[in-house]
Each structure stands twice: as C-alpha cells, then as structure tokens.
C-alpha atoms as one frame of an Amber mdcrd trajectory, in Angstrom:
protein
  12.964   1.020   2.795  10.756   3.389   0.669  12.538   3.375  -2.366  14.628
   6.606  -3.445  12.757   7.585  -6.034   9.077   7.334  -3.966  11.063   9.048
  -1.726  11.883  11.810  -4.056   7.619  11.817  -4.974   6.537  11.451  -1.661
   9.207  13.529   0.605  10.168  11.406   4.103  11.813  13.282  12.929   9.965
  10.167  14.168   7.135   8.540  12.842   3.770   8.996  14.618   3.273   5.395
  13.302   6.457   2.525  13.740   6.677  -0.887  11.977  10.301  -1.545  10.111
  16.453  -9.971   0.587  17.076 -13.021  -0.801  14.675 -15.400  -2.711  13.016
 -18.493  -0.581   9.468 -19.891   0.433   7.053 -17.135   0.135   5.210 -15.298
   3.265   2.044 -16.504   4.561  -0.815 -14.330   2.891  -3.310 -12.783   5.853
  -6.328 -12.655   7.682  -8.713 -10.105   8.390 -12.756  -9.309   8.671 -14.631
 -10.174   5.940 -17.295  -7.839   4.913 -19.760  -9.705   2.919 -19.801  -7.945
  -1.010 -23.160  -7.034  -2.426 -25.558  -9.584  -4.140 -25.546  -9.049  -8.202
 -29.454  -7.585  -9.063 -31.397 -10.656 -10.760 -30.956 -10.879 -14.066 -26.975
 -10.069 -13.791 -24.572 -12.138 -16.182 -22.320 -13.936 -14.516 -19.403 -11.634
 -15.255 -21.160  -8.746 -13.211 -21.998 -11.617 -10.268 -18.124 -12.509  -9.556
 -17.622  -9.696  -7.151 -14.625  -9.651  -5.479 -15.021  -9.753  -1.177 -13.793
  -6.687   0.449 -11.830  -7.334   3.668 -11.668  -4.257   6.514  -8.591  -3.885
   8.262  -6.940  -1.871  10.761  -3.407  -1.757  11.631  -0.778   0.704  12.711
  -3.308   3.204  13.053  -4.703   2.729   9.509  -7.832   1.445   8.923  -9.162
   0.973   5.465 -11.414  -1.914   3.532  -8.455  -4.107   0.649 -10.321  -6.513
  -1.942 -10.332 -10.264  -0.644  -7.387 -11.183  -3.182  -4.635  -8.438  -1.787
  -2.987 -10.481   0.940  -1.754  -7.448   3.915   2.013  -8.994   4.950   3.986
  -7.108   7.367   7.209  -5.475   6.398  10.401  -5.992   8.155  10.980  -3.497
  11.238  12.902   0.039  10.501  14.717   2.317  12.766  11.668   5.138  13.247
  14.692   7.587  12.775  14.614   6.365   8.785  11.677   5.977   6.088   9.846
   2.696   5.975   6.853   0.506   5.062   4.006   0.155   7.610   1.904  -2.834
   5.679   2.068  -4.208   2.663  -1.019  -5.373   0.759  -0.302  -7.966  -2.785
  -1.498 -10.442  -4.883   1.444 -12.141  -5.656   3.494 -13.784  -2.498   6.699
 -11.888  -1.066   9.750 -12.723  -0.113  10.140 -13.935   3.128  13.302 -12.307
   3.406  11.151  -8.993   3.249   7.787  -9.466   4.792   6.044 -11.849   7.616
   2.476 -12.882   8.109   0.459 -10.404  10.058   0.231 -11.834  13.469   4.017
 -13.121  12.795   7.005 -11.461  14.449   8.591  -8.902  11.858  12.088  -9.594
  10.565  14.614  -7.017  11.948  15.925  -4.137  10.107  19.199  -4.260   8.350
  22.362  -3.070   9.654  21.399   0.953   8.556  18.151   0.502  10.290  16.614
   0.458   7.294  13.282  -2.384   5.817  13.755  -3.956   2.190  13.528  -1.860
  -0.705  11.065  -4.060  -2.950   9.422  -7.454  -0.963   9.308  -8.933  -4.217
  11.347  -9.336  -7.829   8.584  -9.140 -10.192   5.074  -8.899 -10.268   2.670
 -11.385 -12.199   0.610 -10.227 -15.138  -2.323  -8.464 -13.446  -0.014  -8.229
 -10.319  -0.568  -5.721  -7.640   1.775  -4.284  -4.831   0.106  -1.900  -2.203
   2.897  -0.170   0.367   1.696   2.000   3.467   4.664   3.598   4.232   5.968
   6.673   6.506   7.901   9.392   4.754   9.328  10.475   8.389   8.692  13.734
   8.571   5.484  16.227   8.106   5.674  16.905   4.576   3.601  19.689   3.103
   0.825  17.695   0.554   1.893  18.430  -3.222   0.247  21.035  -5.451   0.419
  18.600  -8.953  -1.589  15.457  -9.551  -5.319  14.439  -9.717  -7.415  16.057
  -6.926  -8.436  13.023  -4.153 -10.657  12.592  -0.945  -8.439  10.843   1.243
  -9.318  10.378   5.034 -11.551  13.164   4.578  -9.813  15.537   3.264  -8.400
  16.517  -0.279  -4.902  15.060  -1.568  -3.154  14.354  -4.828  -3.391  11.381
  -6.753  -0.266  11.052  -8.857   0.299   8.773 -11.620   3.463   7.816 -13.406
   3.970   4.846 -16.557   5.406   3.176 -14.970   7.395   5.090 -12.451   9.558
   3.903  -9.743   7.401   0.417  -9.810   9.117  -0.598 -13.135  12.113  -1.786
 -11.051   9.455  -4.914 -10.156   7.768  -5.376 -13.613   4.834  -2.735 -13.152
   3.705  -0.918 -16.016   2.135   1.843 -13.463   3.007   3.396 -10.030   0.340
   5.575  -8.568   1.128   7.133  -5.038  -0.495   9.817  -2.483   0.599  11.491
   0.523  -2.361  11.095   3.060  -3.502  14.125   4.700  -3.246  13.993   8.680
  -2.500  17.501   9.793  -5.847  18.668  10.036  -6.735  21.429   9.744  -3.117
  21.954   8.426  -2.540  20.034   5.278   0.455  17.988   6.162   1.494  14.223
   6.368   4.283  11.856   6.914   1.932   8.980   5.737   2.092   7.968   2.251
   1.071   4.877   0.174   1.567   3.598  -3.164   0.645   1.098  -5.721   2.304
  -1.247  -8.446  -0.009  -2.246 -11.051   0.882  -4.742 -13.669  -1.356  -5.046
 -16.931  -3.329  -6.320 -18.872  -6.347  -5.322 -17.040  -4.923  -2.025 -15.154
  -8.575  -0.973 -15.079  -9.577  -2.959 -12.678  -6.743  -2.640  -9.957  -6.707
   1.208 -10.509 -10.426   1.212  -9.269  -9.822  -1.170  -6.713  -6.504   0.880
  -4.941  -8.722   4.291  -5.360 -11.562   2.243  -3.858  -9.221   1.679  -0.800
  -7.947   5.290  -0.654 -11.447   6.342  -0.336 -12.101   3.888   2.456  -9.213
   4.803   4.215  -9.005   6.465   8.001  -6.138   7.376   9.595  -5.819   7.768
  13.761  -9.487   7.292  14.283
C-alpha cells in the first residue's frame, strides 16, 4: 500500500487507474522500448560518453521515458476501493513477495485489499525506488513545494531528508501529485522517489527527467 506517511503528503472513491512480504529470489527486472541516447560530441571524455539509455514506457495509462538501469516491476493487485501502487520502477531487485515482472501475473492483495507497503528492505548505495501510485480520490494539488511541469501542467515538487523513504535506507524522498483534472487542478495520481547517496545528483535529475516526460491518459 502507499505508505501512511506518503499518504499523509500525497492525500488518497475508485481509481480511474487499477493495478494492486517476506524475503526470497528477487523479481525479474523488465522490458520495454529502447530509445537510442544521444551520441557524445567528438572530442567528449569518456565520462561525458557513458550516457545512460532511456527506455519509453506506457502502462496503466501512464506513459513516460525511465533511464535503462530502473527496472519497471509490477506491484501486487489492491482493492481499487483502497490506495495502491500502479508500477514500480528500481535499481535494486524487489521482493518477490511484493512485485512481479511486467508481463507476469500480479500477486493478489492481502486480506484488507491492500498491496505491500515497501517491495524492498533496503536500498543499495546509489539505490533508487520509483512508485506510481493512486491516492484514491481527486485530491486538490498542494500549495508548498518547488513549482513543476508535470503532464503539462504545473505541480509541486516536494522534497524531504529523508522523509518517509528512510524506512528503506534512503537519505531522500521526493514526491508529486500529478495534475489530471484539467482545466481543474486535481489528481488522484501521485508518484514518488527513494534516493540513496552518494551521488543523489544524478538520480534527482534523472526522476525530474521522467516527471517531465511524463503523460497521463493520452
């Protein structure tokens, strides 16, 4: 399930999207389209030449471009009655227990309807967690946070250290709720990242990178 306090940042009637823990072998990462990243200028070190591939996806009526090193997983199913995850995009491998391949069936929900609340224990140094989840309801978008284009409209980028993601090891959580309700600015569609250090940099711009790639319905 989305936990309670991502609940409590990103407030969760039906979804207008449905999807839905014990350690054991880890989930097998995903597939997608591979767009081709672009060629370093000549002349560029090798450190500016070791760009990462961006992969586009589309799934649950979310469509958005993930670097070629965040495996998407599916999340176990939820009752569309409760809060839940819709994908799940990571670097490090989840629990089986907690997430399936993409073109796997999903695990079932629990017995309260409900999806895990973390697919993994602990992320690995430079780990990253991505969660697409739905908050249930039409939520009104927040007021506080860094002003975002997100599927073409403005949100709020918030940005906690470390937030509700220090329950796996993260050293940051950074969250938005993804405006839908055009040309009302609503949403029950929200996603957030885990980010573990050293190089937080990097998988800040990569997740804002996403955001800005990211379509919802269309």
């Amino acid at each position: 399930m989305v936990p309670l306090s991502i609940r409590r940042l990103l407030p969760g009637i039906a979804a207008v999207l449905l999807v839905a823990c014990a350690p054991a072998r880890m989930a097998t990462p995903v597939v997608g389209t591979i767009v081709q990243a672009p060629s370093a200028p000549p002349g560029a070190t090798s450190a500016s030449r070791s760009v990462t591939a961006v992969v586009a996806e589309s799934v649950n009526g979310i469509s958005f471009d993930r670097p070629g090193t965040w495996a998407r997983s599916q999340p176990n199913q939820h009752n569309p009655t409760n809060d839940g995850p819709l994908v799940y995009l990571s670097t490090d491998p989840l629990l089986p227990s907690c997430a399936t391949a993409p073109d796997a069936t999903a695990n079932p929900s629990d017995a309260q309807g409900r999806a895990c609340e973390w697919p993994l224990e602990s992320l690995a140094p430079n780990g990253v967690l991505v969660s697409w989840v739905t908050t249930r309801i039409l939520e009104p978008l927040p007021t506080a946070g860094e002003e975002f284009v997100v599927n073409g409209a403005r949100a709020r980028l918030q940005i906690e250290r470390p937030g509700a993601c220090g329950t796996v090891g993260a050293e940051e959580t950074m969250s938005v709720l993804v405006p839908i309700g055009q040309p009302t600015p609503l949403s029950n569609v929200a996603v957030f990242a885990c980010l573990r250090g050293p190089d937080l940099a990097s998988a800040e711009a990569q997740f804002r990178a996403m955001l800005a790639s990211a379509r919802i319905g269309s």
